[in-house]
C-alpha positions as CSV (number, residue, x, y, z in Angstrom):
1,X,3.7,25.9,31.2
2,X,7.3,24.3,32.1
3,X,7.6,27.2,34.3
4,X,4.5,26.6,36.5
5,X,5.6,22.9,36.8
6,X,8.1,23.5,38.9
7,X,6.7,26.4,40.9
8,X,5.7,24.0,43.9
9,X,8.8,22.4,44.3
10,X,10.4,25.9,45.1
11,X,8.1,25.5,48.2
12,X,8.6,21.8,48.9
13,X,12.0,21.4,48.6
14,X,14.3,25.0,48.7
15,X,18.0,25.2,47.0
16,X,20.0,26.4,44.1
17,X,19.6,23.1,42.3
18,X,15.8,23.6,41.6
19,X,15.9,27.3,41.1
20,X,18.6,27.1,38.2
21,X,15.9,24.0,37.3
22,X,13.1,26.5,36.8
23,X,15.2,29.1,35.5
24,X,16.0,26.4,32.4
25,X,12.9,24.8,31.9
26,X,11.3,28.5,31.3
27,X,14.2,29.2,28.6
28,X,13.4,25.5,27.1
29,X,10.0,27.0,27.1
30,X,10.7,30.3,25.5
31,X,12.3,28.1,22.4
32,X,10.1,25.5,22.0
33,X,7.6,28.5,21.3
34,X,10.1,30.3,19.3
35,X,11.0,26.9,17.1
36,X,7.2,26.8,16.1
37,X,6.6,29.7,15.1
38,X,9.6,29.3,13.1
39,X,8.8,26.0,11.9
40,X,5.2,27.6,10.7
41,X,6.9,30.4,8.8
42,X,9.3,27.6,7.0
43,X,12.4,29.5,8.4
44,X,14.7,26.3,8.4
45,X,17.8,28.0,9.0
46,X,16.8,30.0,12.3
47,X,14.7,26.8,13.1
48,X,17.9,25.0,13.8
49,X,19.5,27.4,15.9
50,X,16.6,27.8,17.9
51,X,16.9,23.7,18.4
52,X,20.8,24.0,19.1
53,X,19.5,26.3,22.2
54,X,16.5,24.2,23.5
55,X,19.1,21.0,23.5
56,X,21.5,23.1,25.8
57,X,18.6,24.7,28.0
58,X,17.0,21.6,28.2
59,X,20.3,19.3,29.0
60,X,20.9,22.0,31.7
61,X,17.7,21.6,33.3
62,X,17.6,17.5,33.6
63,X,21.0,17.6,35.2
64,X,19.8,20.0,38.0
65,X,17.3,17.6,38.6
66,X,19.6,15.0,39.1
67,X,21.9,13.6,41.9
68,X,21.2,11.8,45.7
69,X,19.3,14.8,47.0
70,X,16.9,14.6,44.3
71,X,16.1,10.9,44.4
72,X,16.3,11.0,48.1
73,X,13.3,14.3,48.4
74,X,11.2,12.0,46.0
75,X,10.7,9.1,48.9
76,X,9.6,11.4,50.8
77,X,6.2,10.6,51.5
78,X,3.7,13.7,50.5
79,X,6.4,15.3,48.7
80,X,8.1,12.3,46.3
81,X,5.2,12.5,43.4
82,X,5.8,16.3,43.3
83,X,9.3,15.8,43.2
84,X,9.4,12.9,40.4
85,X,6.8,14.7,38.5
86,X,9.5,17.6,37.8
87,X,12.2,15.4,37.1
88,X,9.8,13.6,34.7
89,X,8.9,16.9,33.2
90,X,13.2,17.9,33.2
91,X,13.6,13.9,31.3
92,X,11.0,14.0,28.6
93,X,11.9,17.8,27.6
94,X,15.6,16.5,27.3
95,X,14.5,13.9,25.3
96,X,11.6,15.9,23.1
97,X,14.9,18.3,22.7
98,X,17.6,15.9,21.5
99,X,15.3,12.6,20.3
100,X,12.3,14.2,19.2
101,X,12.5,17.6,17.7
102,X,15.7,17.3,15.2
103,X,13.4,14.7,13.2
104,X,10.5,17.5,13.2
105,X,13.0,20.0,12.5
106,X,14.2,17.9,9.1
107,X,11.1,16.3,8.1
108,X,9.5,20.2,8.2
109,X,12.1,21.3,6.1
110,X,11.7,18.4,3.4
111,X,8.4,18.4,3.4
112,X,7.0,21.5,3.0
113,X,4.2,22.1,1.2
114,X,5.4,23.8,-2.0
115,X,7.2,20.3,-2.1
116,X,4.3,18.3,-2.3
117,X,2.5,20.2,-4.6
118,X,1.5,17.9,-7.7
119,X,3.3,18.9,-11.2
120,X,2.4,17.5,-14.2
121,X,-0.6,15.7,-12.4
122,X,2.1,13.9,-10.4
123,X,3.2,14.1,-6.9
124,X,7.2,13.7,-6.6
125,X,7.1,11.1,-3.6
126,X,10.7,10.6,-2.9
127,X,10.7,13.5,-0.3
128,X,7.9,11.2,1.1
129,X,10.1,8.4,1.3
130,X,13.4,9.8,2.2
131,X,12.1,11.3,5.5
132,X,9.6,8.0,5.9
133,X,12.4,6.4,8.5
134,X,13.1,9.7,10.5
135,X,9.7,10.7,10.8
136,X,8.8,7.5,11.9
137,X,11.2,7.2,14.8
138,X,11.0,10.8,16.2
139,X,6.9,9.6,16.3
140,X,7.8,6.9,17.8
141,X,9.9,8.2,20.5
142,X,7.5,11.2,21.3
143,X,4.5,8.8,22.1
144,X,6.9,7.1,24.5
145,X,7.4,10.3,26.8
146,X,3.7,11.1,26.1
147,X,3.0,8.0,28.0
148,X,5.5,9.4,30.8
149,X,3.7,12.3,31.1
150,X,0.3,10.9,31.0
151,X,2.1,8.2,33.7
152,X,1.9,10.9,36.1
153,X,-0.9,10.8,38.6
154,X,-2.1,14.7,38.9
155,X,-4.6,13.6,42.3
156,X,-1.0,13.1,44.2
157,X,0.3,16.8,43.3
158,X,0.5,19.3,45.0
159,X,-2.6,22.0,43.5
160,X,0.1,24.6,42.4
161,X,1.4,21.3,40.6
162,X,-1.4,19.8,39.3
163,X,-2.7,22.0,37.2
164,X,0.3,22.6,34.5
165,X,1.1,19.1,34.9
166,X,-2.2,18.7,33.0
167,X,-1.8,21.4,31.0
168,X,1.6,19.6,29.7
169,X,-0.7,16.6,29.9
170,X,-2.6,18.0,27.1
171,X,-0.4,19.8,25.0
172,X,1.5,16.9,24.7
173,X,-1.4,14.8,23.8
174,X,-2.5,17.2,21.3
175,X,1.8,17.0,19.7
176,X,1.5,13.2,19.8
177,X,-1.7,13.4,17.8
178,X,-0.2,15.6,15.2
179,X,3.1,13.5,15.0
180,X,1.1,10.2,14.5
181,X,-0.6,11.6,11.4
182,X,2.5,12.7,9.7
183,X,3.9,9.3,10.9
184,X,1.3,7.8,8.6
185,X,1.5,10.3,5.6
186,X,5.0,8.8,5.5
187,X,4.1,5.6,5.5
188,X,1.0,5.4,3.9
189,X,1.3,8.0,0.8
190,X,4.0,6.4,-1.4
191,X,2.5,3.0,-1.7
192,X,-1.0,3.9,-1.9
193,X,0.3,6.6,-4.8
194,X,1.7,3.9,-6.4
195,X,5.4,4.5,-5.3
196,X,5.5,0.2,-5.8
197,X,3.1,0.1,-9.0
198,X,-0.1,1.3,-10.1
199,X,-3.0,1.3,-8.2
200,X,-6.8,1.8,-8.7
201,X,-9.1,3.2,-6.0
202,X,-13.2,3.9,-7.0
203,X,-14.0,7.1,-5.8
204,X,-17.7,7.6,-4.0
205,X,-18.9,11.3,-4.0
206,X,-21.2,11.2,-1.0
207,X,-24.7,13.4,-1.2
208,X,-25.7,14.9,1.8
209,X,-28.9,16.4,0.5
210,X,-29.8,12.3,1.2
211,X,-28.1,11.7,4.5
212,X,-26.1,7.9,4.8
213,X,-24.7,6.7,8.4
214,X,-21.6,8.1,6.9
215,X,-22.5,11.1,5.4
216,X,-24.8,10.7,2.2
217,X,-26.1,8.2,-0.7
218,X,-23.5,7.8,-3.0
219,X,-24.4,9.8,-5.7
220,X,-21.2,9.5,-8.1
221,X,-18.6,7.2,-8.5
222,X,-15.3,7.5,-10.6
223,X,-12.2,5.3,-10.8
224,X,-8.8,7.1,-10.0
225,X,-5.3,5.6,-10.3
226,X,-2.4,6.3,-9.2
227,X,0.9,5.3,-10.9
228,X,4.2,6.2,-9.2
229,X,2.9,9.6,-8.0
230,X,0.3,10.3,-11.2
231,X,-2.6,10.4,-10.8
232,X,-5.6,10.0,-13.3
233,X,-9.6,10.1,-13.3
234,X,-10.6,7.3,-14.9
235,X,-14.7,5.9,-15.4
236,X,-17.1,7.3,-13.9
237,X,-20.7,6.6,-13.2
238,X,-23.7,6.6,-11.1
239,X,-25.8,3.8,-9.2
240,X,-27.5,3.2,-12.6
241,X,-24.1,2.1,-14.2
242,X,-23.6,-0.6,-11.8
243,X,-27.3,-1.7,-11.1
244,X,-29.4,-3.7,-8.6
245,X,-27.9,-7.4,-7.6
246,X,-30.4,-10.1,-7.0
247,X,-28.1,-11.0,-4.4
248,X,-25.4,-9.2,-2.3
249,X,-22.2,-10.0,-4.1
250,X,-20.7,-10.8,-0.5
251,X,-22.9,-12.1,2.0
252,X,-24.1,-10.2,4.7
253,X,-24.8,-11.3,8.2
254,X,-27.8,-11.7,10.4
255,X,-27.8,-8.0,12.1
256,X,-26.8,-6.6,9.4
257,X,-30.0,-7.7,7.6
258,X,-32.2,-7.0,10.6
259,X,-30.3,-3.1,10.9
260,X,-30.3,-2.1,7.4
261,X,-32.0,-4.9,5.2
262,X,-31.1,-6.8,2.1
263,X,-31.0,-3.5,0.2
264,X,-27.4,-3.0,1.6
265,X,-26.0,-5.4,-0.2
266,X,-28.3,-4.7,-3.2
267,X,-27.9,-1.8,-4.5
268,X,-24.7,0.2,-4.8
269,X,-26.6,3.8,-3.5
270,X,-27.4,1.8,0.0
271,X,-24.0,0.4,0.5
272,X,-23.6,3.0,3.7
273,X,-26.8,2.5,5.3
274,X,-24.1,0.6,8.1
275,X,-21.7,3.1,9.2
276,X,-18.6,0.7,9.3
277,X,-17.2,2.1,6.0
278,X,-14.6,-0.8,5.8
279,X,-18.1,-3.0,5.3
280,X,-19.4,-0.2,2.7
281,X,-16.5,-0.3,0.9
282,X,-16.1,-4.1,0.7
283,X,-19.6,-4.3,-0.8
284,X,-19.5,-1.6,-3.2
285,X,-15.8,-2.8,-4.2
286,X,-17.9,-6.4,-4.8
287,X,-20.1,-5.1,-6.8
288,X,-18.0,-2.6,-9.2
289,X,-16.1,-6.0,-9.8
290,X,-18.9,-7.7,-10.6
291,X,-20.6,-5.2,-13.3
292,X,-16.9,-3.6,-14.2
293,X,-14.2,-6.5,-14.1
294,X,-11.9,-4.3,-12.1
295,X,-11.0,-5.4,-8.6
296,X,-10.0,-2.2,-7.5
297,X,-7.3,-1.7,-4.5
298,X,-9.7,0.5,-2.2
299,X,-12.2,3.0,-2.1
300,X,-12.2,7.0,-1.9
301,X,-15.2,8.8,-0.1
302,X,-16.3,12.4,-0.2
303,X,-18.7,14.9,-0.2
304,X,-19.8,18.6,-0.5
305,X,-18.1,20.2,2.0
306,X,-15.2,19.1,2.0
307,X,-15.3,19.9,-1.8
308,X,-15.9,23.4,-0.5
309,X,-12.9,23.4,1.7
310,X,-10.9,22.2,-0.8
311,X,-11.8,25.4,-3.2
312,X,-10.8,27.6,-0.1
313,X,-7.0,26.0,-1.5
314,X,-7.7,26.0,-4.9
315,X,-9.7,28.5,-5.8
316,X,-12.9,28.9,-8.1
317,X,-12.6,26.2,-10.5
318,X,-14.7,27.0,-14.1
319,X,-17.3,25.2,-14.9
320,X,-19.6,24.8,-18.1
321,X,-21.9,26.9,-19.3
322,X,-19.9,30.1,-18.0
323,X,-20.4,29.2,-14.5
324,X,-17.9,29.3,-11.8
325,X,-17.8,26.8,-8.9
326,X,-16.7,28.2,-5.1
327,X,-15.9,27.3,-1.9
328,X,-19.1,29.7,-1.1
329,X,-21.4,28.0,-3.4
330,X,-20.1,24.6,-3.6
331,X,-22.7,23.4,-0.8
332,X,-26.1,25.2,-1.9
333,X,-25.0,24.7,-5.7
334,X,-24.9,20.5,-5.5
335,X,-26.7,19.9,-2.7
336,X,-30.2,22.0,-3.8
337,X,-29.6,24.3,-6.6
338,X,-29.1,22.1,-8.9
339,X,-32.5,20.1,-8.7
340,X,-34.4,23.5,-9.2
341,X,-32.2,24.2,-12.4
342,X,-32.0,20.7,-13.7
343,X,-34.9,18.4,-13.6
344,X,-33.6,15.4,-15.7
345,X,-31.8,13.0,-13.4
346,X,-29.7,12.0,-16.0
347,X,-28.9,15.1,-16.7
348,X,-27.9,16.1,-13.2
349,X,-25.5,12.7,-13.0
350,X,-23.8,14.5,-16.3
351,X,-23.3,18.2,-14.3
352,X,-22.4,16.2,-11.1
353,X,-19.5,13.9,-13.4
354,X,-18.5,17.4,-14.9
355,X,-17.9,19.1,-11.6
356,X,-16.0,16.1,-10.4
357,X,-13.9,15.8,-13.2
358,X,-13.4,20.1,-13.3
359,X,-12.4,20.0,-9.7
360,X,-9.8,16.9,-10.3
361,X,-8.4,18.9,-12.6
362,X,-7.4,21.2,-10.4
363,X,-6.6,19.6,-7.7
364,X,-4.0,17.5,-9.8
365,X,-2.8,20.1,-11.9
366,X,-1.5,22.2,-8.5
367,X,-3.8,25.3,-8.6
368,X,-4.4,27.3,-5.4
369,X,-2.1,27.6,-2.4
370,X,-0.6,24.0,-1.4
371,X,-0.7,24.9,2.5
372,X,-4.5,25.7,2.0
373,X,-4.9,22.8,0.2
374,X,-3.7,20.2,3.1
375,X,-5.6,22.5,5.4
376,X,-8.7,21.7,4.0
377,X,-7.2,17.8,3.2
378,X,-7.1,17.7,7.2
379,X,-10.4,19.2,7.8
380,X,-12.5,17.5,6.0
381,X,-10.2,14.1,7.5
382,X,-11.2,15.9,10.8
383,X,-14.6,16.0,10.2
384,X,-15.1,11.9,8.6
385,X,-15.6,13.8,5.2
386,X,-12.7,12.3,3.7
387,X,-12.8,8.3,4.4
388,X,-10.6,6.0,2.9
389,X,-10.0,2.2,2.9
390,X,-7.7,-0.1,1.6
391,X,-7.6,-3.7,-0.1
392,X,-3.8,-4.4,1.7
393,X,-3.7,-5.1,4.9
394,X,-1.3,-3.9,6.3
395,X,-2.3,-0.6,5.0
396,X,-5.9,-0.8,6.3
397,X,-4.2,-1.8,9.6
398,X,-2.8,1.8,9.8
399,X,-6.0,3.9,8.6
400,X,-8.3,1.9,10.8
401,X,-7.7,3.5,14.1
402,X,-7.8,7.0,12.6
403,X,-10.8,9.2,11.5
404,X,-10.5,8.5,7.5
405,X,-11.2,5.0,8.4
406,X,-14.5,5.5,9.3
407,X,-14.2,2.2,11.4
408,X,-17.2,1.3,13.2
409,X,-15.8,0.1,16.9
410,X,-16.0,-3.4,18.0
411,X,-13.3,-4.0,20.4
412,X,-13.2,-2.4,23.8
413,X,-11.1,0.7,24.6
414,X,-9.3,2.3,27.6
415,X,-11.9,4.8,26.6
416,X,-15.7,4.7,26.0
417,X,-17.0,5.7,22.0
418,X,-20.3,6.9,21.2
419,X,-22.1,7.0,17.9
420,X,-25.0,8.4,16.5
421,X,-26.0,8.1,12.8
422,X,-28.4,9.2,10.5
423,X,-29.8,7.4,7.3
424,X,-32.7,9.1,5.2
425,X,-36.0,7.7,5.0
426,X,-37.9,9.5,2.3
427,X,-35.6,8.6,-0.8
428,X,-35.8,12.3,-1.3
429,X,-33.0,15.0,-0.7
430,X,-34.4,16.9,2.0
431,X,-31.6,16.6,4.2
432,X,-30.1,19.8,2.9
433,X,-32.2,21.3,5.3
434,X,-31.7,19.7,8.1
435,X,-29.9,20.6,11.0
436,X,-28.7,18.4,13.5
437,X,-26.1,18.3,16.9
438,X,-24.8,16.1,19.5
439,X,-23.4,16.7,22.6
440,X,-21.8,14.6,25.1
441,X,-21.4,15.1,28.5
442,X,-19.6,12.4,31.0
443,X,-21.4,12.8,34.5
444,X,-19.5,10.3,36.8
445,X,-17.4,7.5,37.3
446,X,-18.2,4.3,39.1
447,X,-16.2,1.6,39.5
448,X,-14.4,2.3,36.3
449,X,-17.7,2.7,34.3
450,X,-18.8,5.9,32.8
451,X,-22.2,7.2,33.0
452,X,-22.8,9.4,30.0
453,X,-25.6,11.5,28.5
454,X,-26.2,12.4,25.0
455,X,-27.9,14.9,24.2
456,X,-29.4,15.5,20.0
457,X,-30.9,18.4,18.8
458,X,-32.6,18.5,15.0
459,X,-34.5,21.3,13.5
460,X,-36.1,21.4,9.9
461,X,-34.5,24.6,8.2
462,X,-36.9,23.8,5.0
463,X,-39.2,26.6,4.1
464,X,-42.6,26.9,5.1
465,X,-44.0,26.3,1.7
466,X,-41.2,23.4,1.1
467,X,-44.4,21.2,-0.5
468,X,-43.5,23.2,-3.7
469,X,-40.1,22.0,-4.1
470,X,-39.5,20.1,-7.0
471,X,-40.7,16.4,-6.8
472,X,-37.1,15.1,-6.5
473,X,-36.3,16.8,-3.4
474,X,-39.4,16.8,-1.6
475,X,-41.2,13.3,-2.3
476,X,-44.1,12.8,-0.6
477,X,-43.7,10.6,3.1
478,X,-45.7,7.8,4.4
479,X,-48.3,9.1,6.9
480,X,-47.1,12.6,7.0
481,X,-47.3,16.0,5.0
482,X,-45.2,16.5,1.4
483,X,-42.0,18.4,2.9
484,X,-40.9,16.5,5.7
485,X,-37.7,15.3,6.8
486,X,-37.6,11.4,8.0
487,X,-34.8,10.5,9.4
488,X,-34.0,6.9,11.0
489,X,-31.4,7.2,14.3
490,X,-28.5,4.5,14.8
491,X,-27.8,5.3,18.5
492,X,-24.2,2.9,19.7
493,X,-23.3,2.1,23.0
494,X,-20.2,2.3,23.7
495,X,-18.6,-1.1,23.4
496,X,-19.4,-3.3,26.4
497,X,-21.4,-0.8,27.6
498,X,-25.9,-0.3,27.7
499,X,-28.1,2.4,27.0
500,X,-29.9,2.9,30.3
501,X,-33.0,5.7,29.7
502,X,-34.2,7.6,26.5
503,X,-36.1,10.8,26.5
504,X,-37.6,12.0,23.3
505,X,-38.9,16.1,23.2
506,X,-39.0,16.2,27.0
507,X,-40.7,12.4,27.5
508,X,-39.6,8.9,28.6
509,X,-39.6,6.7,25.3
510,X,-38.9,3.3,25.2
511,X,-36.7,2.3,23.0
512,X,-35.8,-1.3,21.6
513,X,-32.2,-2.4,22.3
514,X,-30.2,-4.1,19.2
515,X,-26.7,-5.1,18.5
516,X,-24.3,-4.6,15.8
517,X,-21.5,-7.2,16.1
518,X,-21.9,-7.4,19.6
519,X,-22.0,-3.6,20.0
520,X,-25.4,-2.5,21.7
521,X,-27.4,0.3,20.1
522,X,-31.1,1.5,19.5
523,X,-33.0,2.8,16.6
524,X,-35.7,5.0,16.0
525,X,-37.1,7.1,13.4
526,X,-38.4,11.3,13.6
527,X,-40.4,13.4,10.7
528,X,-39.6,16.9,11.3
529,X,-41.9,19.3,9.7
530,X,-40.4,22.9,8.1
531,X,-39.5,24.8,11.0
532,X,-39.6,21.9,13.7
533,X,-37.2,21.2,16.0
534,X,-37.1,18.2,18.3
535,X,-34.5,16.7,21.0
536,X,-33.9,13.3,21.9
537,X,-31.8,12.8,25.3
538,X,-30.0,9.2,25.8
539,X,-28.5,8.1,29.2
540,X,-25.6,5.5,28.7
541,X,-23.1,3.4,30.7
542,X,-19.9,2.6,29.2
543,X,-17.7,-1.0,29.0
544,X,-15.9,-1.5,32.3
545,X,-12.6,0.2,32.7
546,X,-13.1,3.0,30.1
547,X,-11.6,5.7,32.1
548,X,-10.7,7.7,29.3
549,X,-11.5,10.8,27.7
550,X,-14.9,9.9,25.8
551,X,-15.2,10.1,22.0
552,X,-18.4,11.2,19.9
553,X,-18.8,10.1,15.9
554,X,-22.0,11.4,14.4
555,X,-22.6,11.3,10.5
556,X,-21.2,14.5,8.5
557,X,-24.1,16.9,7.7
558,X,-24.7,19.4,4.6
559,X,-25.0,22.0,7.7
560,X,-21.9,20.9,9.7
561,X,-20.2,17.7,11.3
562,X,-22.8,17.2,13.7
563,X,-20.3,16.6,17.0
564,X,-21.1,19.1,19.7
565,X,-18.9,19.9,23.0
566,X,-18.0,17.0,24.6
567,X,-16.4,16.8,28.1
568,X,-13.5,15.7,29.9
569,X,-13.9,11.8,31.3
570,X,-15.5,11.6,34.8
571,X,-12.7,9.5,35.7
572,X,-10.0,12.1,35.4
C-alpha cells in the first residue's frame, strides 16, 4: 500500500532521494504487517523488535522526503499535490511509528484477554486503569494523522496516486475506528465497574420474536451491580413486576405522543417503541424507581443473538431440567420453542429468568475462551444488540456517538444517517419469522446534498399453516388472516434532509411526512402473509454539506441485523 504511494512520483520527479523513499516505506510496510500479526498472536517480545525496525525504516523514509528539492517539486503546479501527498504519507508513518504504535504495542501486552478474564465473579480493573493514560494519547495522536491523511485531496493526484492514497485513506480509517473503541474501554470500564464505588445498572433482555425500534419488547429485566470489578445479578422481573402507570413517570413530548402514543411512557414493555434508547432508558429507569425505590445508574440492553454469540465464547451453559443451552439453539430455543413447550406465561417469565441468571453465571464466573468472549462482546456492539446508557454525564457523553448508544440523531453531520425501524403491531411474537433488509445506495451529489435511495426487502418465513401456532405467537390481526406479520415502518431522514418519493411493491405510495425532534421521517404499516415478500423503495435528500460516507441503522432482527450494502458517498 506504502509502496504504490510513491510509485508516481518515481515518474514525476526522478532521483536517488525518492527511490531510497520507496525502498523504506515498503520495508515500514513489511513491519507494520509483521507487528500485527505478532500483536494477534500475543508475541510481545518479537512485537517490540518488530517496532524497533518500523521506527528506523520509517525515520529513514521521512528524511528522504525532506530538504529544498522536495518542498521546491511540491509548488510545482500539477505535480506539488503528488509530491506533498508522499511526504504526508513519509510524516504520518513516522509518527504512527514512534507516537502511535509503542502505546499499541504496551497496551496489547497489558491487556490481553486472559487478563481481563473475570475471577471470582470479578474483573481485576487495574490493568484497565494503568494503561487508561497511554492508550488514550496514542488514540489521540492517531486520529490527528488520520485527519492528515483524509486532508489529502485524491481528485488532484496523479491516477497511479490516487488510488493507494485511498486505500491508506481507508485502512487508516478503519485503525482509527479500532483505536477509538479501546480508547473508551479505558476510560469507560473502571468507573462504570465500579472502580470509584458501586453501581447499579437494570438490565432489559430484548425479545425479538416481538420486534421494538431497537430490537424487541423487553421481555425481562434484572438488576446487576458492579462493585469495584464484582459483579452480581441482583432482582429480576418482568413487565408485570413493574406495572402500567396512569401517567408517564417523566413527561413525554408532543411527537413523541403523536409517533408512539401515551403507551410509551405507560407501560414498561413499550418503553422502545422510539428508537432513541437514551429516551427508553430514561423512562423505564423512571419507572423501576417509581415501583422499586432504586434509582439505578443506567440501563443494560440485550437480546437473543447476541446471547448466541456470547455462547460461541462460553460454551453450552446447563440449564434445568437436563437441557443444554447453545450458541446453535439459543435463537430458535427463546425466541419460538419455548411457546410450543410452555404455554403458561408465567411460567415462561420463570425459564426466561433462569436462562438469564444460568448464562450470568458463566459469563462472570470466566468459562469459555476470553478472546471469543470479546469477539462476540464487539459483535453484538456491532450489530446495536448490545446498547448501553448511562445516568453520568460525562459517561453518556462518550457512549453517545458510538453504536451501544443507540442514540437517535438530531444534530447535523459532515455525513448523512439513515434509519429505518420496526415496531410490532400484532402484540404477538411473530417476528421470529420475519425477515427483513436494507440497502443503501448514494446516487449523486449536488451542491453538497446527497441524493440517496433505500431500498427494504421483507418476507414472511412463517409456515403455511402458521394459523395453528399457539395463541401467544400468532394472535389474530385486525382486518387480516390469523398468522400474519404487522409490522409499523419508522423511516428518518437524514437530519436536515426530506424524503422526496416512496414506492411500495413496485408502486408510487404517498406517504405522510412527520418529525421526531426536528428530524423528518414517514410511517407506514405492512401485513405480510406466510410466504409473502414485499419491498418498499424510498428516495431521500440529505442535510446540506453531508459529503460523507452515508450511515444506515435499522432495528436488530431474530434473523440478522437488518443493514444491507451500503455505498461509498457520491461526493467522494
Amino acid at each position: 500500500m506504502l509502496v504504490g504511494v510513491v510509485a508516481v512520483v518515481l515518474v514525476l520527479f526522478t532521483g536517488w532521494q525518492a527511490l531510497q523513499a520507496k525502498e523504506a516505506l515498503a520495508d515500514v510496510a513489511d513491519d507494520f504487517t509483521e507487528l500485527s500479526e505478532q500483536l494477534t498472536a500475543g508475541d510481545s517480545a518479537a512485537a517490540r523488535e518488530t517496532l524497533a525496525d518500523a521506527q528506523a525504516d520509517a525515520d529513514r523514509a521521512r528524511s528522504k522526503t525532506d530538504g529544498p528539492g522536495w518542498w521546491l517539486t511540491s509548488r510545482i503546479p500539477g505535480v506539488g499535490p503528488n509530491v506533498v501527498a508522499v511526504r504526508t504519507v513519509a510524516d504520518v508513518t513516522d509518527e504512527l511509528a514512534t507516537g502511535v504504535l509503542p502505546g499499541v504495542v504496551e497496551a496489547t501486552e497489558t491487556l490481553k484477554p486472559a487478563n481481563l478474564r473475570p475471577r471470582g465473579r470479578r474483573i481485576d480493573l487495574e490493568p484497565l486503569t494503568a494503561v487508561a493514560p497511554q492508550v488514550v494519547a496514542s488514540d489521540e495522536r492517531l486520529q490527528t494523522q488520520v485527519d492528515r491523511v483524509r486532508g489529502l485531496d485524491v481528485e488532484e493526484l496523479a491516477p497511479q496516486l490516487a488510488a493507494p492514497v485511498r486505500l491508506l485513506q481507508d485502512k487508516l480509517q478503519e485503525a482509527a475506528s479500532l483505536s477509538k473503541r479501546a480508547s473508551l474501554a479505558v476510560r469507560l470500564l473502571p468507573p462504570m465497574l465500579g472502580a470509584e464505588g458501586r453501581r447499579d445498572y437494570l438490565m432489559l433482555f430484548q425479545n425479538n420474536a416481538e420486534v421494538r425500534a431497537t430490537g424487541g419488547i423487553p421481555g425481562a429485566f434484572a438488576v446487576v451491580t458492579a462493585d469495584h470489578g464484582r459483579i452480581t445479578l441482583g432482582k429480576q422481573g418482568d413487565a408485570a413486576t413493574i406495572g402500567r402507570f396512569e401517567e408517564p413517570p417523566i413527561p413525554l413530548t408532543g411527537d413523541e405522543v403523536q409517533l408512539f402514543g401515551e403507551n410509551l411512557g405507560r407501560y414498561p414493555q413499550d418503553v422502545n417503541f422510539t428508537p432513541d434508547f437514551p429516551r427508553s432508558a430514561q423512562l423505564i429507569r423512571a419507572m423501576w424507581n417509581e415501583r422499586h425505590g432504586l434509582q439505578v445508574d443506567g440501563v443494560l440492553s440485550t437480546d437473543p443473538v447476541a446471547l448466541s454469540y456470547l455462547l460461541r465464547g462460553t460454551g453450552p451453559v446447563p440449564l434445568a431440567g437436563g437441557r443444554t443451552l447453545t450458541a446453535d439453539n439459543a435463537v430458535s430455543l427463546l425466541l419460538s420453542d419455548v411457546y410450543a413447550e410452555i404455554k403458561d406465561p408465567t411460567r415462561q417469565n420463570i425459564f426466561f429468568a433462569s436462562v438469564a441468571r444460568n448464562v450470568f453465571e458463566a459469563v462472570t464466573s470466566g468459562q469459555g475462551e476470553p478472546q471469543a468472549v470479546l469477539d462476540a462482546l464487539a459483535q453484538g456492539g456491532d450489530e446495536r444488540r448490545l446498547l448501553v446508557w448511562s445516568s453520568h454525564p460525562e459517561e453518556q457523553a462518550l457512549l453517545g456517538p458510538t453504536r451501544l448508544g443507540g442514540v437517535l440523531a438530531t444534530e447535523p453531520q459532515d455525513f448523512p444517517r439513515v434509519g429505518v425501524f420496526l415496531n410490532d403491531g400484532t402484540g404477538a411474537k411473530m417476528d421470529y419469522y420475519l425477515d427483513y433488509s436494507a440497502d443503501l445506495r448514494a446516487d449523486r451529489c449536488v451542491a453538497g446534498r446527497q441524493h440517496l435511495t433505500v431500498e427494504l426487502s421483507l418476507r414472511s418465513l412463517a409456515p403455511a399453516d402458521a394459523s395453528t401456532l399457539p395463541d401467544y405467537v400468532a394472535e389474530s390481526v385486525a382486518g387480516a388472516p390469523r398468522g400474519t406479520i404487522r409490522t409499523t415502518l419508522l423511516l428518518y431522514a437524514p437530519v436536515g434532509g426530506w424524503l422526496e418519493s416512496a414506492r411500495l411493491d413496485g408502486g408510487d405510495q404517498q406517504l405522510a411526512g412527520l418529525e421526531h425532534d426536528g428530524r423528518a421521517l414517514t410511517r407506514t404499516t405492512l401485513d405480510l402473509a406466510p410466504g409473502q415478500r414485499r419491498s418498499l423503495t424510498l428516495e431521500l435528500v440529505s442535510g446540506r454539506d453531508q459529503t460523507g460516507q452515508p450511515t444506515l441503522r435499522v432495528t436488530p432482527g431474530a434473523r440478522g441485523p437488518g443493514v444491507g450494502t451500503v455505498t461509498r458517498s457520491a461526493c467522494s
